[in-house]
Every structure is written in C-alpha cells, then in structure tokens.
mmCIF file of the protein (N, C-alpha, C, O) and its ligand, coordinates in Angstrom:
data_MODEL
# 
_entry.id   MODEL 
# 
loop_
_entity.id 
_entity.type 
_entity.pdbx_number_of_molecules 
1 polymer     1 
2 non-polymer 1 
# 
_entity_poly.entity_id                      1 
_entity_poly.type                           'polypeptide(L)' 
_entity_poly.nstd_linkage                   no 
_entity_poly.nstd_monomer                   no 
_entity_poly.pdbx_seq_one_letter_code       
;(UNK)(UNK)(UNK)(UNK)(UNK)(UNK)(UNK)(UNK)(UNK)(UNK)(UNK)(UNK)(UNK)(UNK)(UNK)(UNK)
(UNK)(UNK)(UNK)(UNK)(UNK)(UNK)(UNK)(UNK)(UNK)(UNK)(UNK)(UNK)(UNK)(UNK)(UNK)(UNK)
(UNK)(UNK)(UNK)(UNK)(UNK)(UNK)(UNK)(UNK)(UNK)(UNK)(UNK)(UNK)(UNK)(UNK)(UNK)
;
_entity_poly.pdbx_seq_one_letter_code_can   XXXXXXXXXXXXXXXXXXXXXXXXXXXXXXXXXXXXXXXXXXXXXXX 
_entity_poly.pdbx_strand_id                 A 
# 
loop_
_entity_poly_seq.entity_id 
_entity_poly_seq.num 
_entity_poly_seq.mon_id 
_entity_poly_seq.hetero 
1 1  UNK n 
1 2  UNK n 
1 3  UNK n 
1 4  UNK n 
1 5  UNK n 
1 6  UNK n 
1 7  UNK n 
1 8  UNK n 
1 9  UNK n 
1 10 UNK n 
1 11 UNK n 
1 12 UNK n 
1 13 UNK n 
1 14 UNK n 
1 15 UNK n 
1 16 UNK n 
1 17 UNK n 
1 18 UNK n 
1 19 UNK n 
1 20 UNK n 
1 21 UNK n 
1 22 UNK n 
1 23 UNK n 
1 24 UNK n 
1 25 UNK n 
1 26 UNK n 
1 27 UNK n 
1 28 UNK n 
1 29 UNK n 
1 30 UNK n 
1 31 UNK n 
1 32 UNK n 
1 33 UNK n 
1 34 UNK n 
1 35 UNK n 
1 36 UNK n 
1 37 UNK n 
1 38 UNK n 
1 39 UNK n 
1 40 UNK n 
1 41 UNK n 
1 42 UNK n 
1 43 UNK n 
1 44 UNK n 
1 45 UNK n 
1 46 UNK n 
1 47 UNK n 
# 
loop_
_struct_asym.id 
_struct_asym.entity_id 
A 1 
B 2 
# 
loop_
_chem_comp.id 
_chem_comp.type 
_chem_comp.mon_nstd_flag 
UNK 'L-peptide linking' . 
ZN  non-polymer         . 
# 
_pdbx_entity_nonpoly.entity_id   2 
_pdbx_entity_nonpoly.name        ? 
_pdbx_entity_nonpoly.comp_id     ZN 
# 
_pdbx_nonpoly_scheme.asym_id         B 
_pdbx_nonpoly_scheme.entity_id       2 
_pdbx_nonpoly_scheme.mon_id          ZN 
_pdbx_nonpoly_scheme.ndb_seq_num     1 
_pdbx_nonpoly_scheme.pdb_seq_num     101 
_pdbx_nonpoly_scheme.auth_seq_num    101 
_pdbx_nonpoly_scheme.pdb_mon_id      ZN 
_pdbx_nonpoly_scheme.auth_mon_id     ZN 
_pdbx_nonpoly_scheme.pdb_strand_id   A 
_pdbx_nonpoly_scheme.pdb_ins_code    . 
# 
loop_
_atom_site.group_PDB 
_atom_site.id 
_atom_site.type_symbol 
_atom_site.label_atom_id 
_atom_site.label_alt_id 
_atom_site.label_comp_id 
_atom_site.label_asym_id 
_atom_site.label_entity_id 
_atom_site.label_seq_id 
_atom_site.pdbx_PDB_ins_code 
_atom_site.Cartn_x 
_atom_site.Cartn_y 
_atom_site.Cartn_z 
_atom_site.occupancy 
_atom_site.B_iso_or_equiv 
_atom_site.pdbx_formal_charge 
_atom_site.auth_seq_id 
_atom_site.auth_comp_id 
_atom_site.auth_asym_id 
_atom_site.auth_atom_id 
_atom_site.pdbx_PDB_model_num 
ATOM   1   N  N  . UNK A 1 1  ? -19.735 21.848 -13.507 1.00 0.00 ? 1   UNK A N  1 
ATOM   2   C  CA . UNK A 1 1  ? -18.816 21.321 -12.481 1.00 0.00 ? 1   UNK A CA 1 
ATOM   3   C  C  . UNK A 1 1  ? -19.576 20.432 -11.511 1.00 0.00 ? 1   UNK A C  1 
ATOM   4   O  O  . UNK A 1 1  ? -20.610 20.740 -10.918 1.00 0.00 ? 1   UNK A O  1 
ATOM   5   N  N  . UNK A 1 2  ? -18.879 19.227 -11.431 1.00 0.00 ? 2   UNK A N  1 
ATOM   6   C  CA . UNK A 1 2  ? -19.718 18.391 -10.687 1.00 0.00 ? 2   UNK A CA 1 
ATOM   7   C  C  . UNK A 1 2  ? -18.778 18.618 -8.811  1.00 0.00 ? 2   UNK A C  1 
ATOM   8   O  O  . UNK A 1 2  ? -17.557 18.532 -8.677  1.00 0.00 ? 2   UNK A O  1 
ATOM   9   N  N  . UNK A 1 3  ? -19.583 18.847 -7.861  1.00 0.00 ? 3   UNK A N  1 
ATOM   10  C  CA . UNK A 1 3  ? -19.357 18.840 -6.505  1.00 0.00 ? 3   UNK A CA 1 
ATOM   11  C  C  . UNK A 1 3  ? -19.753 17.307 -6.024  1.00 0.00 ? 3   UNK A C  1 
ATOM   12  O  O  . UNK A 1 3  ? -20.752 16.716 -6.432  1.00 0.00 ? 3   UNK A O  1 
ATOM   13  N  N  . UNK A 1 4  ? -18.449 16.572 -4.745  1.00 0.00 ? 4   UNK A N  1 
ATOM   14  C  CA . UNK A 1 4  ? -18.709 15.442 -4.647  1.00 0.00 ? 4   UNK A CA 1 
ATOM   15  C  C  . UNK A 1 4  ? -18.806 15.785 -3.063  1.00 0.00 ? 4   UNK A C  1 
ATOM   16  O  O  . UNK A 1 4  ? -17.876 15.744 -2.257  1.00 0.00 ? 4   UNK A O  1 
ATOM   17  N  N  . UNK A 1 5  ? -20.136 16.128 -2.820  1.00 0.00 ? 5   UNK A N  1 
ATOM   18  C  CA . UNK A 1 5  ? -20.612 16.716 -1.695  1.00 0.00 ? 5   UNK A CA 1 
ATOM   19  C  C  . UNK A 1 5  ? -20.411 16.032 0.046   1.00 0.00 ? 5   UNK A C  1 
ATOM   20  O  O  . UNK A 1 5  ? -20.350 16.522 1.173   1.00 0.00 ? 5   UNK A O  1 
ATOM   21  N  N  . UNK A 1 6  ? -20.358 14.557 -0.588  1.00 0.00 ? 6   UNK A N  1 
ATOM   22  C  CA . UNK A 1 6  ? -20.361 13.361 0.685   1.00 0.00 ? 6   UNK A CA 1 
ATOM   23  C  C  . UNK A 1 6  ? -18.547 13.668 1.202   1.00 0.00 ? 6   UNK A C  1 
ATOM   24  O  O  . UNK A 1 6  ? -18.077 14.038 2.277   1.00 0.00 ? 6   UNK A O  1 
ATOM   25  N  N  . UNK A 1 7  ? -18.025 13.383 0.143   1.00 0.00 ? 7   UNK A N  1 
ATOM   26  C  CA . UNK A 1 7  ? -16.385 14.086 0.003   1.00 0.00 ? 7   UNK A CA 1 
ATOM   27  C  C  . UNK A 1 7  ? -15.661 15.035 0.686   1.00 0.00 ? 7   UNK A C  1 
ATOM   28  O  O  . UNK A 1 7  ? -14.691 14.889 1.430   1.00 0.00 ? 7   UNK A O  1 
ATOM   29  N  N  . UNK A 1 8  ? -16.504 16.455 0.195   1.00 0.00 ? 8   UNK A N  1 
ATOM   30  C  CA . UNK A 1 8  ? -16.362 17.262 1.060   1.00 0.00 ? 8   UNK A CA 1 
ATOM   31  C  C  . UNK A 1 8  ? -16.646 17.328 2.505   1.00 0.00 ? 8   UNK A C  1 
ATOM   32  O  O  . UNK A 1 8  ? -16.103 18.153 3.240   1.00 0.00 ? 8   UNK A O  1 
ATOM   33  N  N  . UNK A 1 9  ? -17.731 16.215 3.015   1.00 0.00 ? 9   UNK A N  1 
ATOM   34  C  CA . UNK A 1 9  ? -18.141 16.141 4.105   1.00 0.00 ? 9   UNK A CA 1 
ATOM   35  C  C  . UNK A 1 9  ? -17.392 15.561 5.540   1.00 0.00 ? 9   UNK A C  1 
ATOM   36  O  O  . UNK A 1 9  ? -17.509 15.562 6.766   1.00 0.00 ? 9   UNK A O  1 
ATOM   37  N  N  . UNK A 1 10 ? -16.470 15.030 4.337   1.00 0.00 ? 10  UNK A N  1 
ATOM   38  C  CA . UNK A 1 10 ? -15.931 13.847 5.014   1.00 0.00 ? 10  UNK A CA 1 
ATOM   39  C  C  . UNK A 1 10 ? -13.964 14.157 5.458   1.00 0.00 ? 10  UNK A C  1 
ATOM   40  O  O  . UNK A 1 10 ? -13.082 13.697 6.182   1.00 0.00 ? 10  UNK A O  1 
ATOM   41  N  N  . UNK A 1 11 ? -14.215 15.355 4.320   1.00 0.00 ? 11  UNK A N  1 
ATOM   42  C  CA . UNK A 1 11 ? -12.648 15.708 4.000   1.00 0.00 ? 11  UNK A CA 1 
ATOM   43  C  C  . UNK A 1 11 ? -12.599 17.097 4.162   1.00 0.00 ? 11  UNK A C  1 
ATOM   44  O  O  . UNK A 1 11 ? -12.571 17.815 3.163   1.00 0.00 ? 11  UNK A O  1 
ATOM   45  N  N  . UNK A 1 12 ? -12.583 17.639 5.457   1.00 0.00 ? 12  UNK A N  1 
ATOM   46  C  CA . UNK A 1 12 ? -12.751 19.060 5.520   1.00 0.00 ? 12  UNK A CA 1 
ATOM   47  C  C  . UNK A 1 12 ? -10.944 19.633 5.412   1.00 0.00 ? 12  UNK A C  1 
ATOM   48  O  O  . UNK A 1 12 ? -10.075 19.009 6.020   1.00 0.00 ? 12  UNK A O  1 
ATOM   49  N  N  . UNK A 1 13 ? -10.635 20.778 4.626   1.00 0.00 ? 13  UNK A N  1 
ATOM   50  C  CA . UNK A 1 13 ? -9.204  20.979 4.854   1.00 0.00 ? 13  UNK A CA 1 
ATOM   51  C  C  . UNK A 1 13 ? -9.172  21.418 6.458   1.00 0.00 ? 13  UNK A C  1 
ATOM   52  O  O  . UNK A 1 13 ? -10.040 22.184 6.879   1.00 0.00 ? 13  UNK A O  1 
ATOM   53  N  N  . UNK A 1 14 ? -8.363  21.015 7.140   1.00 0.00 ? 14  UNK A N  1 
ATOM   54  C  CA . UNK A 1 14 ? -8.033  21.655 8.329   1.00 0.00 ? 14  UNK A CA 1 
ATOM   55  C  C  . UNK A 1 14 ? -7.907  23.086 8.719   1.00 0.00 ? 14  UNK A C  1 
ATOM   56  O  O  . UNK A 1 14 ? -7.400  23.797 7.851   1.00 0.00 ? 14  UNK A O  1 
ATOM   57  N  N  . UNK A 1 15 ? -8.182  23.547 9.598   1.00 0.00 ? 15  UNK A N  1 
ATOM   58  C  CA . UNK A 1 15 ? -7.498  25.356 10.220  1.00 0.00 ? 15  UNK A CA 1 
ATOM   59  C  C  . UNK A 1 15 ? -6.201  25.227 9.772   1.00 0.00 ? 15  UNK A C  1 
ATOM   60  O  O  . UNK A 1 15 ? -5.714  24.098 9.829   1.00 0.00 ? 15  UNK A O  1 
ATOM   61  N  N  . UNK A 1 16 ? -5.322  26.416 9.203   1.00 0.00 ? 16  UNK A N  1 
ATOM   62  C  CA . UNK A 1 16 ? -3.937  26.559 9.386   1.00 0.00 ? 16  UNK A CA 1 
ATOM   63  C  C  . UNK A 1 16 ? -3.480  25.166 8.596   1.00 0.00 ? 16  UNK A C  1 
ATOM   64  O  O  . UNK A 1 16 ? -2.838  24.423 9.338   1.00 0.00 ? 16  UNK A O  1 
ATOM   65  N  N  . UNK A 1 17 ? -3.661  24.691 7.337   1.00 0.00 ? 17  UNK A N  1 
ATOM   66  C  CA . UNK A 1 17 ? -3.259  23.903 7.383   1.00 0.00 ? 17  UNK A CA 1 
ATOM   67  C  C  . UNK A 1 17 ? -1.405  23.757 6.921   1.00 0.00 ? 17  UNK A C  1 
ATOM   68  O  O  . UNK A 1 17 ? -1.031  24.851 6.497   1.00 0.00 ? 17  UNK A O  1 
ATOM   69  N  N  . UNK A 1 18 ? -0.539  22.965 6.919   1.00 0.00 ? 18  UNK A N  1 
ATOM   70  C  CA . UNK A 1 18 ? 0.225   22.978 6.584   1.00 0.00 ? 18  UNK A CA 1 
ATOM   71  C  C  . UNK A 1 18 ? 0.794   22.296 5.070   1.00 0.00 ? 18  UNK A C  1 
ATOM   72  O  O  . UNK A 1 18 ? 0.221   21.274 4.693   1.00 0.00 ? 18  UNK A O  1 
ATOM   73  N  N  . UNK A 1 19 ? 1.899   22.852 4.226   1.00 0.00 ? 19  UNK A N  1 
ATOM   74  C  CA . UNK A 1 19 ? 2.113   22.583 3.053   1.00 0.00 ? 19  UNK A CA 1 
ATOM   75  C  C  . UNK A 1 19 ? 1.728   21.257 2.512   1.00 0.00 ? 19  UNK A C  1 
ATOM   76  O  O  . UNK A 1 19 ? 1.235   20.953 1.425   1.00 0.00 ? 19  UNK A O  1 
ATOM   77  N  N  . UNK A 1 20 ? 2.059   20.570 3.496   1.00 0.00 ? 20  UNK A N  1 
ATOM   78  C  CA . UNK A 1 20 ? 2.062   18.704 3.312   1.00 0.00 ? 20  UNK A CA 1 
ATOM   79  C  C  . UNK A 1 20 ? 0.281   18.582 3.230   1.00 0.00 ? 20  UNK A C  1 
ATOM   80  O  O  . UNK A 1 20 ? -0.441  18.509 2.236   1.00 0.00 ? 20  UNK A O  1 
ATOM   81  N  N  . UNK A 1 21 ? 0.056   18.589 4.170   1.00 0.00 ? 21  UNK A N  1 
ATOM   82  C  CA . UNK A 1 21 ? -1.675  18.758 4.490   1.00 0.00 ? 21  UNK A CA 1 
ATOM   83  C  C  . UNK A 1 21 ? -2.512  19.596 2.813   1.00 0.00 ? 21  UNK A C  1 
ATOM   84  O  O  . UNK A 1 21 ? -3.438  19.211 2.098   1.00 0.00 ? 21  UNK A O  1 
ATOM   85  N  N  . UNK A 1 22 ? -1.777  20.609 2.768   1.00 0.00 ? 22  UNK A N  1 
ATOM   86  C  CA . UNK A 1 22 ? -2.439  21.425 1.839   1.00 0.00 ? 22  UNK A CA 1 
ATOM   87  C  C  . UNK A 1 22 ? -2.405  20.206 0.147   1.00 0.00 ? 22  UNK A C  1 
ATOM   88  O  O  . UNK A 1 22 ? -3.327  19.937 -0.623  1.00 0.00 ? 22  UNK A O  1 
ATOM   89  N  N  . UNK A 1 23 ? -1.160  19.821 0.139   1.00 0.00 ? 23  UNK A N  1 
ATOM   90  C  CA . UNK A 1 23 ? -1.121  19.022 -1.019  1.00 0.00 ? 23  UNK A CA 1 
ATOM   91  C  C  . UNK A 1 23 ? -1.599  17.593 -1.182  1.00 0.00 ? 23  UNK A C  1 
ATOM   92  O  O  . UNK A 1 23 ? -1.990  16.985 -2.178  1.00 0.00 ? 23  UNK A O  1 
ATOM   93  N  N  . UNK A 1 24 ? -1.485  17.311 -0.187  1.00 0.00 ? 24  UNK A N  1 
ATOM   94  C  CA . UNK A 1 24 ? -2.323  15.823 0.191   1.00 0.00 ? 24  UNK A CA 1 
ATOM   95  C  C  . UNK A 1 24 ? -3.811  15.756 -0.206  1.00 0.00 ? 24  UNK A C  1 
ATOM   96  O  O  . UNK A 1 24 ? -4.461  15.015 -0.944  1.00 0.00 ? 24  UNK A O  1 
ATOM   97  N  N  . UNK A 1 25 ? -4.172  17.090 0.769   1.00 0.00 ? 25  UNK A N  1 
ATOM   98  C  CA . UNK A 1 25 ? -5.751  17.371 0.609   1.00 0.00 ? 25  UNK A CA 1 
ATOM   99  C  C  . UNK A 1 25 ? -6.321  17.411 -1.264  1.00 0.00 ? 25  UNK A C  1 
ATOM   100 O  O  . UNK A 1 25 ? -7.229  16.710 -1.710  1.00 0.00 ? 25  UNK A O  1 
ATOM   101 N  N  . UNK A 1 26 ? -5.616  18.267 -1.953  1.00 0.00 ? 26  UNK A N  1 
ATOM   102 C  CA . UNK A 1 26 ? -5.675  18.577 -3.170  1.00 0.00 ? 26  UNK A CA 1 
ATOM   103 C  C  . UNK A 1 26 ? -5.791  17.432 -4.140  1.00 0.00 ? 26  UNK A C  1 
ATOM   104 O  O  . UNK A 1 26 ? -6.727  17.316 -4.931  1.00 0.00 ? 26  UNK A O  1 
ATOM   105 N  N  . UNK A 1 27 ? -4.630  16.469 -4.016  1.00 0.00 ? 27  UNK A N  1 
ATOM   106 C  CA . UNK A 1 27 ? -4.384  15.552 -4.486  1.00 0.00 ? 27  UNK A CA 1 
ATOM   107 C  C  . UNK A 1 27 ? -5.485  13.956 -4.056  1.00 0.00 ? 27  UNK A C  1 
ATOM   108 O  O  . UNK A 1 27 ? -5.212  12.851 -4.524  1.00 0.00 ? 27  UNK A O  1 
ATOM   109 N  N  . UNK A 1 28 ? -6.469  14.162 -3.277  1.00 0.00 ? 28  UNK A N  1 
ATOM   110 C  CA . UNK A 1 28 ? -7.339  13.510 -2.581  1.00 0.00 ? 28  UNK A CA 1 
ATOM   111 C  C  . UNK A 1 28 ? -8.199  13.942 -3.445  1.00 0.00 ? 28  UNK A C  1 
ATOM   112 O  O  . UNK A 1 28 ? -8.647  13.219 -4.334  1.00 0.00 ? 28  UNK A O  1 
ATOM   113 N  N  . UNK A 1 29 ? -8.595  15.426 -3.250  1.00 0.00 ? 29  UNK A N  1 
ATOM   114 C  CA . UNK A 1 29 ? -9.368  15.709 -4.008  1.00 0.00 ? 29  UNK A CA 1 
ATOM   115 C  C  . UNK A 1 29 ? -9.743  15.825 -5.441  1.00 0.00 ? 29  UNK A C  1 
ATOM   116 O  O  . UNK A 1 29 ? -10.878 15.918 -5.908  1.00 0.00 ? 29  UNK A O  1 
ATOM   117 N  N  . UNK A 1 30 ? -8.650  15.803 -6.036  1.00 0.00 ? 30  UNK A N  1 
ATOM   118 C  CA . UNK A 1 30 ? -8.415  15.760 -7.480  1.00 0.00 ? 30  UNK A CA 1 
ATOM   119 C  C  . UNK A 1 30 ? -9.602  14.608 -7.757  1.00 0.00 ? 30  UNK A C  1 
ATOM   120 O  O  . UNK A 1 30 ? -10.777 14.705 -8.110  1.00 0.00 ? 30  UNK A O  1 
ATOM   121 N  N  . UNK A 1 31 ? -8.624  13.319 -7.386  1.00 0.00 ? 31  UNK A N  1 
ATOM   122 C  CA . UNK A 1 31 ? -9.184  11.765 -7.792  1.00 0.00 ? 31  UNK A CA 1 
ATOM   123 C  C  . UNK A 1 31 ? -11.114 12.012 -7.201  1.00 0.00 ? 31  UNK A C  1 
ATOM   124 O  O  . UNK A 1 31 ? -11.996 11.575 -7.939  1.00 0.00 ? 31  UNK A O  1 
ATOM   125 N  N  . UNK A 1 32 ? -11.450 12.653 -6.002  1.00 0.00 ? 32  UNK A N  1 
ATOM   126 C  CA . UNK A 1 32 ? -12.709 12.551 -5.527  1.00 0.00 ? 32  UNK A CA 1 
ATOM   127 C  C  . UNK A 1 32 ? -14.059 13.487 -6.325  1.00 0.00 ? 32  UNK A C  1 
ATOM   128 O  O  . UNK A 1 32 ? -15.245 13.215 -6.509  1.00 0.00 ? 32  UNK A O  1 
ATOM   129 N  N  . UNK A 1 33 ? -13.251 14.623 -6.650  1.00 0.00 ? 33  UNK A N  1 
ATOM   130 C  CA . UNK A 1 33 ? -14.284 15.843 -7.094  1.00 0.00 ? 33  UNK A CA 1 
ATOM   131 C  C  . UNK A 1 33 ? -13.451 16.518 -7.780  1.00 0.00 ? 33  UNK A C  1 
ATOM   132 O  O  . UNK A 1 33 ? -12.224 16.461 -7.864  1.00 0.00 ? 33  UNK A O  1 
ATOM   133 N  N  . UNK A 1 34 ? -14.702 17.570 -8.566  1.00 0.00 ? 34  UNK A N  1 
ATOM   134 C  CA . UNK A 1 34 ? -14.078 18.313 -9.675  1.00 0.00 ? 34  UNK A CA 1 
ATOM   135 C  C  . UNK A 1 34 ? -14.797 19.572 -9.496  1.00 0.00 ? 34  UNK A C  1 
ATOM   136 O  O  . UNK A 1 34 ? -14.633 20.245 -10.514 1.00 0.00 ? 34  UNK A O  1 
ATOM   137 N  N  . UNK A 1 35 ? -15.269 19.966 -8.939  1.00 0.00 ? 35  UNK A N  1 
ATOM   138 C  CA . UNK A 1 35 ? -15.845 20.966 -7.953  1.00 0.00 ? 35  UNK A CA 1 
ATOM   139 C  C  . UNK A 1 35 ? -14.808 22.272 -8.057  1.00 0.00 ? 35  UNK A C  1 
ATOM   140 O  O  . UNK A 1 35 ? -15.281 23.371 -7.765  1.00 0.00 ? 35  UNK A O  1 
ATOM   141 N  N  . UNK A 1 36 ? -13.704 22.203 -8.379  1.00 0.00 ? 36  UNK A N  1 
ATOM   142 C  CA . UNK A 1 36 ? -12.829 23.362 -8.527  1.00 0.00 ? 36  UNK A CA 1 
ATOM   143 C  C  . UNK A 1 36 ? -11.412 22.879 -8.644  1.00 0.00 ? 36  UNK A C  1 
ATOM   144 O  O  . UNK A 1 36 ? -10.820 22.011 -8.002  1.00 0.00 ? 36  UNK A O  1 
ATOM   145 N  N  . UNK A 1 37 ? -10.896 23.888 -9.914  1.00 0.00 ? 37  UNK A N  1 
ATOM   146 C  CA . UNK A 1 37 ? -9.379  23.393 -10.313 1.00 0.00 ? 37  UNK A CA 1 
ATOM   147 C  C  . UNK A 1 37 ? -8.309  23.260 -8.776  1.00 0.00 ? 37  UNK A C  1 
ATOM   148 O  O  . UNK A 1 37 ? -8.434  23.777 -7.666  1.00 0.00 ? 37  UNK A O  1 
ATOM   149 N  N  . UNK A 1 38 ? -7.350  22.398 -9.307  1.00 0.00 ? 38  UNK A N  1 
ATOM   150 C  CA . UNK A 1 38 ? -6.231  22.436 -8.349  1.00 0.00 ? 38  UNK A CA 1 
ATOM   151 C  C  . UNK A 1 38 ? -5.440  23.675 -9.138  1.00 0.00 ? 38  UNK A C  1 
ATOM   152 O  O  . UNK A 1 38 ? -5.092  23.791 -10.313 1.00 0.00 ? 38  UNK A O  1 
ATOM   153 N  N  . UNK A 1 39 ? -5.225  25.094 -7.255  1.00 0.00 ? 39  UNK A N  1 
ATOM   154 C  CA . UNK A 1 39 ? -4.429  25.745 -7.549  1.00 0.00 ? 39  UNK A CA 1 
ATOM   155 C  C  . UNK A 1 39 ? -3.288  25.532 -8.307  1.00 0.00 ? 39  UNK A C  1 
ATOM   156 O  O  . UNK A 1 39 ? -2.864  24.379 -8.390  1.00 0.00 ? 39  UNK A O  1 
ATOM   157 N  N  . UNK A 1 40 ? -2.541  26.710 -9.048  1.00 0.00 ? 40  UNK A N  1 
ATOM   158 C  CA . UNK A 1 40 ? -1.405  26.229 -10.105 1.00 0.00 ? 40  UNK A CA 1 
ATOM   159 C  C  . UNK A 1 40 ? -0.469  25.609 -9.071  1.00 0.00 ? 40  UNK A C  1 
ATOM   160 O  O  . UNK A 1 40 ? -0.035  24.463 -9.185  1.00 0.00 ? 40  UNK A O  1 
ATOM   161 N  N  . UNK A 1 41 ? -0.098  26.659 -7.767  1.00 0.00 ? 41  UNK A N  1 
ATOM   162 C  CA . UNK A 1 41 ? 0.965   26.754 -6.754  1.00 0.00 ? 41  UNK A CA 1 
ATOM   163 C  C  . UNK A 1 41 ? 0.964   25.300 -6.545  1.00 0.00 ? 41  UNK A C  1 
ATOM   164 O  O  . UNK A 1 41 ? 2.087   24.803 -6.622  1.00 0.00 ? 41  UNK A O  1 
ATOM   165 N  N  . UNK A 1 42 ? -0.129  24.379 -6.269  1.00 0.00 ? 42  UNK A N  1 
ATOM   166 C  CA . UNK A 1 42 ? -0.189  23.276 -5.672  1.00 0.00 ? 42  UNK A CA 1 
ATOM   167 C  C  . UNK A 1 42 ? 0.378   22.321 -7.155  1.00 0.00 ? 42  UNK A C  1 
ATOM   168 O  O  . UNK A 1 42 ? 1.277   21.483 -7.079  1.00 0.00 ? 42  UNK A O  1 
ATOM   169 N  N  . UNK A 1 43 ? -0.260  22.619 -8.277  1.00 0.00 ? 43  UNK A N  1 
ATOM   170 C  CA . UNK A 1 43 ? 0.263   21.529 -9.310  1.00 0.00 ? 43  UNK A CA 1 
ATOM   171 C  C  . UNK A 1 43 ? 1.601   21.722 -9.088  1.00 0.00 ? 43  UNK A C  1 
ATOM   172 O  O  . UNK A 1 43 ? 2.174   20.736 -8.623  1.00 0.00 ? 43  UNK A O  1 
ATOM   173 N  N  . UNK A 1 44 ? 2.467   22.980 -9.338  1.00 0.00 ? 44  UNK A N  1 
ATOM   174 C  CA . UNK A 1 44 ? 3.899   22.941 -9.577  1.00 0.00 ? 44  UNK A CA 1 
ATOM   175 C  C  . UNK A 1 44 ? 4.438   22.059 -8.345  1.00 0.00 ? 44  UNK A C  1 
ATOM   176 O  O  . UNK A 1 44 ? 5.415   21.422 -8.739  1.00 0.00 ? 44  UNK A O  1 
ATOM   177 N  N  . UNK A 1 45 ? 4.232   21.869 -7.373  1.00 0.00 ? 45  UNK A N  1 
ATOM   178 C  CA . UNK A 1 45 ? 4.639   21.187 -6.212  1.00 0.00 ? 45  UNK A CA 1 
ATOM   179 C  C  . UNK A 1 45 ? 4.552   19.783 -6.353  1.00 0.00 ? 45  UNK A C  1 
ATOM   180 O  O  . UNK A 1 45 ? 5.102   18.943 -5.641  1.00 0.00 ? 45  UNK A O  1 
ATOM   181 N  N  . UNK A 1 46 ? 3.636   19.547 -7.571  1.00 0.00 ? 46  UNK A N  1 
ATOM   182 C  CA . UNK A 1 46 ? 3.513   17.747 -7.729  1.00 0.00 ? 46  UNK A CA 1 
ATOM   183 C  C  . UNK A 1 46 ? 4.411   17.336 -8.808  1.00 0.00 ? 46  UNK A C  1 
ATOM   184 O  O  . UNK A 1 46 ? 4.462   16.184 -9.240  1.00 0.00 ? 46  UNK A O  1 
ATOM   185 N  N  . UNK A 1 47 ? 5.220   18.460 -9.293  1.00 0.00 ? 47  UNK A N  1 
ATOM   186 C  CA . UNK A 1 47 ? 6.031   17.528 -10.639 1.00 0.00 ? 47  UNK A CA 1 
ATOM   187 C  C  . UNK A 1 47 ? 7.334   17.228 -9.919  1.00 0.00 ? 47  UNK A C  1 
ATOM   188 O  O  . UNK A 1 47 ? 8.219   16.586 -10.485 1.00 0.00 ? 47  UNK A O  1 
HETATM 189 ZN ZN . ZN  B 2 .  ? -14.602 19.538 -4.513  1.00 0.00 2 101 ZN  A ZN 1 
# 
C-alpha cells in the first residue's frame, strides 16, 4: 500500500466531521492515495 504522505499533510479530515465533509474527503482521497480502502458506507453513498 502506497501512503501519499504530503496529502495527508495537507488534507487532514476535520473534528466531527460532517456526511458531506466525510465523502468529499474520501473521494479526494481516492484520486490522491491508496493508503487504505474507501469505507463500503462511503462507496454506497457515491452511486
Ligand atoms: Zn491515504
């Protein structure tokens, strides 16, 4: 698993974040790093 460390640096998830926030973040991250699957909960929310 490759970690895109600058990424993470740059893209911290927020405290408390909210649903919108939570899927945004994911979906950022997808395209940036591969560092860890996108939860299922979060895929079903993108179809
Ligand atoms: Zn990552």
């Amino acid at each position: 698993m490759k970690i895109n460390k600058e990424w993470h640096l740059k893209n911290k998830m927020p405290k408390n974040p909210t649903l919108k926030q939570r899927i945004e973040w994911h979906k950022a991250h997808a395209k940036n790093c591969a560092c860890r699957e996108m939860p299922k909960s979060i895929k079903a929310l993108l179809r």
